[in-house]
C-alpha positions as CSV (number, residue, x, y, z in Angstrom):
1,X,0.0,0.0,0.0
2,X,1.4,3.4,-1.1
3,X,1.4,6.1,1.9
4,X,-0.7,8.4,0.4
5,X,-3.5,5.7,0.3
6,X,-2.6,4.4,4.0
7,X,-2.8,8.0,5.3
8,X,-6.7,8.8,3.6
9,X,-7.8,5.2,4.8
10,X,-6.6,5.4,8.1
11,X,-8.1,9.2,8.0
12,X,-11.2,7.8,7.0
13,X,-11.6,5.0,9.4
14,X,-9.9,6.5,12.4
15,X,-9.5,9.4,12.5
16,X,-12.8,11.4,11.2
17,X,-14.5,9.3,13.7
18,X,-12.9,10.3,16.6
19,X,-13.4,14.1,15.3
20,X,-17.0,13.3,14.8
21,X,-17.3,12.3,18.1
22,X,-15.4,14.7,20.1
23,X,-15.5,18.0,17.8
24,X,-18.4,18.0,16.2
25,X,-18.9,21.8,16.6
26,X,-15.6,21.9,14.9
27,X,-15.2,19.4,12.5
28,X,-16.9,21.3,9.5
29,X,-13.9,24.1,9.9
30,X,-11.5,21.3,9.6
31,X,-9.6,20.3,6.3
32,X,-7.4,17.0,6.4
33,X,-5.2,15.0,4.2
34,X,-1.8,14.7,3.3
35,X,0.1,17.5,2.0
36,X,3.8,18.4,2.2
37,X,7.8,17.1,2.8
38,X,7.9,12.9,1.9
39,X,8.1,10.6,-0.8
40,X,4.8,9.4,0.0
41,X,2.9,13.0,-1.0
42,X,4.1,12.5,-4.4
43,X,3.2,9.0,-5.1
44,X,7.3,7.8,-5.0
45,X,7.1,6.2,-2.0
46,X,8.7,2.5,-1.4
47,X,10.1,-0.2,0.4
48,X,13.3,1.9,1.0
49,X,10.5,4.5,2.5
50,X,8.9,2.8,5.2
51,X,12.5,3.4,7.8
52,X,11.2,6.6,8.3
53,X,8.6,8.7,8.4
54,X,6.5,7.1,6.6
55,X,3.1,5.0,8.1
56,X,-0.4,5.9,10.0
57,X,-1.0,9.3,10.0
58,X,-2.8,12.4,8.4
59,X,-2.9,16.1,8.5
60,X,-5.5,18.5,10.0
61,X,-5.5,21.9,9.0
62,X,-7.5,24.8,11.1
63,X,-8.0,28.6,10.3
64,X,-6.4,30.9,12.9
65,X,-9.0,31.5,15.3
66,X,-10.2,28.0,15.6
67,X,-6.2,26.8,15.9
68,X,-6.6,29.4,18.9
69,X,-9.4,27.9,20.5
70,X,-8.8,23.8,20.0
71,X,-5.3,23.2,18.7
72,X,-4.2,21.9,22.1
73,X,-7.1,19.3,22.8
74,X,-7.1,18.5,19.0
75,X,-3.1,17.4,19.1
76,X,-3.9,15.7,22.2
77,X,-6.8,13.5,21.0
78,X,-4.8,12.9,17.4
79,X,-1.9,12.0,19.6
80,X,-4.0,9.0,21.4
81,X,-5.2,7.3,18.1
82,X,-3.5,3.9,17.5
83,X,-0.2,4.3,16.1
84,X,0.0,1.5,13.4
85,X,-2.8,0.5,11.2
86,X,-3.9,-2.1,8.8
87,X,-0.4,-3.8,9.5
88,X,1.8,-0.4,9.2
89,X,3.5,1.5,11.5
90,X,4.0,3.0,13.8
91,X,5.8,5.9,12.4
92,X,9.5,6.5,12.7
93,X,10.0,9.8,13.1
94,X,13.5,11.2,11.6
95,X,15.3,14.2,12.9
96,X,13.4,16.6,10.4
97,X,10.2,14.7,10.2
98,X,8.2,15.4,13.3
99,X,6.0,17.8,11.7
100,X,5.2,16.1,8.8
101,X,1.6,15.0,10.2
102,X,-0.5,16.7,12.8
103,X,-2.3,19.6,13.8
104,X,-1.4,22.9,11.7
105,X,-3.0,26.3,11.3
106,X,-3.2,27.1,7.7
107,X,-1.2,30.4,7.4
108,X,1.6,28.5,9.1
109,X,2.0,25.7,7.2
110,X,2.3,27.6,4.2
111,X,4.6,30.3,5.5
112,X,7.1,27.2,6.2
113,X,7.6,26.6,2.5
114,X,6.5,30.2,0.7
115,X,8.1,32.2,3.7
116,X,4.5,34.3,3.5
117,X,1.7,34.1,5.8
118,X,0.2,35.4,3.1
119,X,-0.9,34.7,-0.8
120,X,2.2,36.0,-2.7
121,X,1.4,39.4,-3.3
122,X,3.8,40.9,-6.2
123,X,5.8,39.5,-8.8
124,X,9.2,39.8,-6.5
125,X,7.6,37.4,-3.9
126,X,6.8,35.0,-6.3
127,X,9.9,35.4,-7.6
128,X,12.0,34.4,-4.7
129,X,10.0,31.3,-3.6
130,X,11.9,28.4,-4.5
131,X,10.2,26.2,-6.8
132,X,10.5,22.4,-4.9
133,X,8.8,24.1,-1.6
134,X,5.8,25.3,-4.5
135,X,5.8,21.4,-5.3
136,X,6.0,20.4,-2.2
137,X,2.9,22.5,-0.7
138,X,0.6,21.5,-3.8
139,X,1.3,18.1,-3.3
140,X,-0.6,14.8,-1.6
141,X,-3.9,15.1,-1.3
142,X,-6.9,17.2,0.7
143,X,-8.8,13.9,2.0
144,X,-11.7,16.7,3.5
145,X,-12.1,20.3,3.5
146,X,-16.0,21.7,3.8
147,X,-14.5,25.3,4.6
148,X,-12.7,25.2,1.5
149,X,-10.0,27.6,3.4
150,X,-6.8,25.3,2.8
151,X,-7.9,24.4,-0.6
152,X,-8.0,28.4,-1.6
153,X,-4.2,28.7,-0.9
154,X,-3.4,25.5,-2.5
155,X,-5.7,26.0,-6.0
156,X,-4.2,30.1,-5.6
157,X,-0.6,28.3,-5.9
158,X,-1.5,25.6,-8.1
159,X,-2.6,27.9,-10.6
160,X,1.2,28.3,-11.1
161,X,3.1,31.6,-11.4
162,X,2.2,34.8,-12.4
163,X,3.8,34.9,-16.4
164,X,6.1,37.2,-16.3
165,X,7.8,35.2,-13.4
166,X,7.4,32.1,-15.4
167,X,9.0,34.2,-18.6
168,X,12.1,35.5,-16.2
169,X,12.4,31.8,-14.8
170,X,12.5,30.3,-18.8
171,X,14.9,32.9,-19.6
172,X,17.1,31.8,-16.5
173,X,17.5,28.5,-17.4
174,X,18.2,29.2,-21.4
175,X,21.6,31.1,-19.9
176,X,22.5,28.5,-17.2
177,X,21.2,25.4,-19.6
178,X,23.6,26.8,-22.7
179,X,26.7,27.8,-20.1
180,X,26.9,24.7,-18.3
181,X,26.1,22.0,-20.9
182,X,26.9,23.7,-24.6
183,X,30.2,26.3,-22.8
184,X,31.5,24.9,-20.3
185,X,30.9,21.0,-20.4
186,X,33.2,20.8,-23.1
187,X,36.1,22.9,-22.0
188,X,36.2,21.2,-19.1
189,X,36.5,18.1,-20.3
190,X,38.6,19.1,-22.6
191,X,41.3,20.6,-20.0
192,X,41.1,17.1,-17.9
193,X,38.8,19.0,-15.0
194,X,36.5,16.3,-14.6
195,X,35.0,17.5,-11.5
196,X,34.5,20.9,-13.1
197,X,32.7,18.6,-16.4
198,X,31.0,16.5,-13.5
199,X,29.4,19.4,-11.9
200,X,28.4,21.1,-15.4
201,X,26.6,17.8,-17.1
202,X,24.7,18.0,-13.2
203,X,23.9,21.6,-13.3
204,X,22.9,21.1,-17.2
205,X,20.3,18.3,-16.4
206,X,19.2,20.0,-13.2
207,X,18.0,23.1,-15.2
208,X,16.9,21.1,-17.8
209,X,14.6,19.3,-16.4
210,X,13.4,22.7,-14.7
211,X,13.1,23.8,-17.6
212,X,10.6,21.7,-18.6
213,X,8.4,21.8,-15.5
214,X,8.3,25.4,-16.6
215,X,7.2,24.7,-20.1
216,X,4.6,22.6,-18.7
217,X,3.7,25.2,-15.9
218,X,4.4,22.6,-13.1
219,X,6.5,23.0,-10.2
220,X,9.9,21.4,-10.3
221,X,9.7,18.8,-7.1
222,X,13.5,18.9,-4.5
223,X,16.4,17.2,-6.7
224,X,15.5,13.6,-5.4
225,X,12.6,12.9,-7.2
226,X,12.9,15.6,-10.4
227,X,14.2,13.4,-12.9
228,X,11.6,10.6,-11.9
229,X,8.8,13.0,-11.8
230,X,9.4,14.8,-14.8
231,X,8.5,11.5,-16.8
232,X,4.9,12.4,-16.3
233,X,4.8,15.6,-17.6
234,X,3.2,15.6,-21.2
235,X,5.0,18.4,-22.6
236,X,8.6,16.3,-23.4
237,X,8.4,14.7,-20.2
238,X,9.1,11.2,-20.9
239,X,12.1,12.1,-23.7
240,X,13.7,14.2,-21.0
241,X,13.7,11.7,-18.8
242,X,15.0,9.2,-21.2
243,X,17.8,11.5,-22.4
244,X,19.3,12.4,-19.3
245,X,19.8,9.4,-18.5
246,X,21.4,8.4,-21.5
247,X,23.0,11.4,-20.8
248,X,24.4,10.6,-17.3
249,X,25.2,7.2,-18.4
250,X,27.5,8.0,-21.7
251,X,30.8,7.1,-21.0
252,X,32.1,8.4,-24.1
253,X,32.7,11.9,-23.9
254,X,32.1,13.3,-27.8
255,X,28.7,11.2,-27.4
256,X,28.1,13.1,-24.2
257,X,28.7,16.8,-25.9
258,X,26.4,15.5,-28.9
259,X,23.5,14.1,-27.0
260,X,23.7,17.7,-24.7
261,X,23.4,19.7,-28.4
262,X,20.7,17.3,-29.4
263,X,18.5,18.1,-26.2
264,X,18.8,21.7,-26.7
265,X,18.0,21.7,-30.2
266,X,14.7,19.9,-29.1
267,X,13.7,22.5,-26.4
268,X,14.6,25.2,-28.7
269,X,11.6,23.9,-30.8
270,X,9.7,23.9,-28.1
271,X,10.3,27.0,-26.8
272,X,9.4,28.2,-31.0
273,X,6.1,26.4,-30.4
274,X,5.3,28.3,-27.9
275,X,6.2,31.1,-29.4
276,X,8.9,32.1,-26.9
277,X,11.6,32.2,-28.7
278,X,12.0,33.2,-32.8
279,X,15.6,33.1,-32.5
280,X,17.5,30.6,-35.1
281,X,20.8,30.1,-32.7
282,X,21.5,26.7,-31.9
283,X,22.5,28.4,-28.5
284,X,20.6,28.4,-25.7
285,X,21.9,31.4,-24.0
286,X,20.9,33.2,-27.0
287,X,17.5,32.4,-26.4
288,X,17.8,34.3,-22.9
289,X,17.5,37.5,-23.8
290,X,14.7,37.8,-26.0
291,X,12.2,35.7,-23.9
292,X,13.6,37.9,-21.0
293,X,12.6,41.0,-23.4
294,X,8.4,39.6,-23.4
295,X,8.5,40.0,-19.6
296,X,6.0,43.5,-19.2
297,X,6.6,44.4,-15.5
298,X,9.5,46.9,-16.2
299,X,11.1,46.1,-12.7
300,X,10.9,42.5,-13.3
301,X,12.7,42.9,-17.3
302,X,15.1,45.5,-15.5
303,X,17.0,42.5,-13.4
304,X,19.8,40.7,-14.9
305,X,18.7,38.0,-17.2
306,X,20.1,35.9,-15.5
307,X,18.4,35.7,-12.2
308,X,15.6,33.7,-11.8
């Protein structure tokens, strides 16, 4: 059983329950699922998984004035519910994972990935989120939520960045993509600096496959599970995932500087599609500029191209 299922299951037959029973007034104000940090809100959960945790539990998620008046009861009555379930658990908790599951109030538990207690409310805010904590708080699942409170700030997020930031994100990645794969991957390996050429074919893939999250107007998930998740994106999802690791794998390093020129001449279609980029360069840092150039906000287009 994957954790995501375990977590709405044991939600369903535990835990709404006991809410039922013992905050009724409150349980219509209550949102719950599984949201967050963990293989298991993505759906990449495994064996491997289950050491830590990973196992019975769910998350409940309160507005500010009812966390106020029931938070400490509610953690104490989620705290009492049977630890393992339907032959799992209970839940190791690591170092970093003891607030995975439990009682949250809503502005909180978003401000610990955006850094707001608040929607992002200008371009520069969006701007300096970073993308795998925008993965990581659309993630999982919302199991219940009558107030619909929660599920505003996640469809608000989900509905992906403002444009302009997406623009000055693309452009980004055109500079780094062409600099570390096309530039510098080559001179380095040509000068014998094969951690310098080991740290450019990373940094190439990395933004690569960012890149294409951003063509597909999907967050970019922490480094651990990008290249697996980026095989379910529609928009040159499962080719990206295929040729990095052909990439990765090349021994040979001419086959290595080909395969890198071949990829970019693919997104560089892509980003002619849709209608990004006219430009005819086989370069990718040439495409930089003029989809940094479509960005409207003047203060936005003003920054370096490339930041983002």
């Amino acid at each position: 059983m994957k954790g995501l299922e375990l977590s709405e299951t044991y939600f369903n037959e535990v835990g709404f329950p006991m809410l039922r029973e013992e905050f009724g007034d409150y349980i219509d104000r209550m949102a719950a699922g599984l949201v967050g940090d963990g293989s298991e809100c993505f759906g990449f959960d495994d064996g491997l998984s289950r050491d830590h945790d990973w196992g019975p539990g769910f998350c409940l998620w309160l507005a500010p004035k009812d966390y106020e008046i029931i938070s400490r009861k509610l953690k104490s009555a989620v705290a009492a519910l049977p630890r393992s379930f339907a032959g799992f658990g209970p839940r190791q908790a690591s170092q970093w994972g003891d607030e995975r599951i439990g009682v949250f109030e809503i502005n909180r538990f978003y401000r610990k990935f955006i850094g707001f207690d608040h929607m992002p409310s200008d371009l520069n805010e969006w701007l300096i989120i970073p993308e795998n904590n925008l993965a990581a708080c659309t993630n999982g699942k919302v199991f219940y939520d009558p107030l619909k409170e929660f599920t505003r700030w996640r469809n608000t997020l989900l509905d992906f960045y403002p444009e302009d930031v997406r623009l000055k994100k693309i452009a980004s990645r055109c500079m780094t993509i062409g600099q570390t794969g096309q530039y510098n991957l080559p001179r380095c390996i040509q000068r014998s600096e094969y951690f310098c050429a080991q740290y450019a074919e990373t940094k190439f893939c990395a933004d690569f496959i960012s890149l294409i999250f951003l063509l597909n107007r999907k967050y970019a998930p922490f480094y651990k599970w990008m290249h697996r998740a980026v095989k379910g994106l529609p928009i040159l999802g499962e080719w990206t995932h295929r040729e990095v690791a052909a990439l990765i794998s090349e021994p040979e390093s001419e086959e290595k500087i080909k395969r890198v020129e071949g990829m970019c001449a693919t997104v560089i279609k892509e980003l002619k599609k849709q209608e990004l980029s006219y430009n005819d360069s086989s370069f990718m840092a040439d495409h930089g500029p003029e989809i940094h150039n479509k960005i409207k906000d003047d203060r936005l287009r003003d920054l370096n191209v490339w930041v983002g």
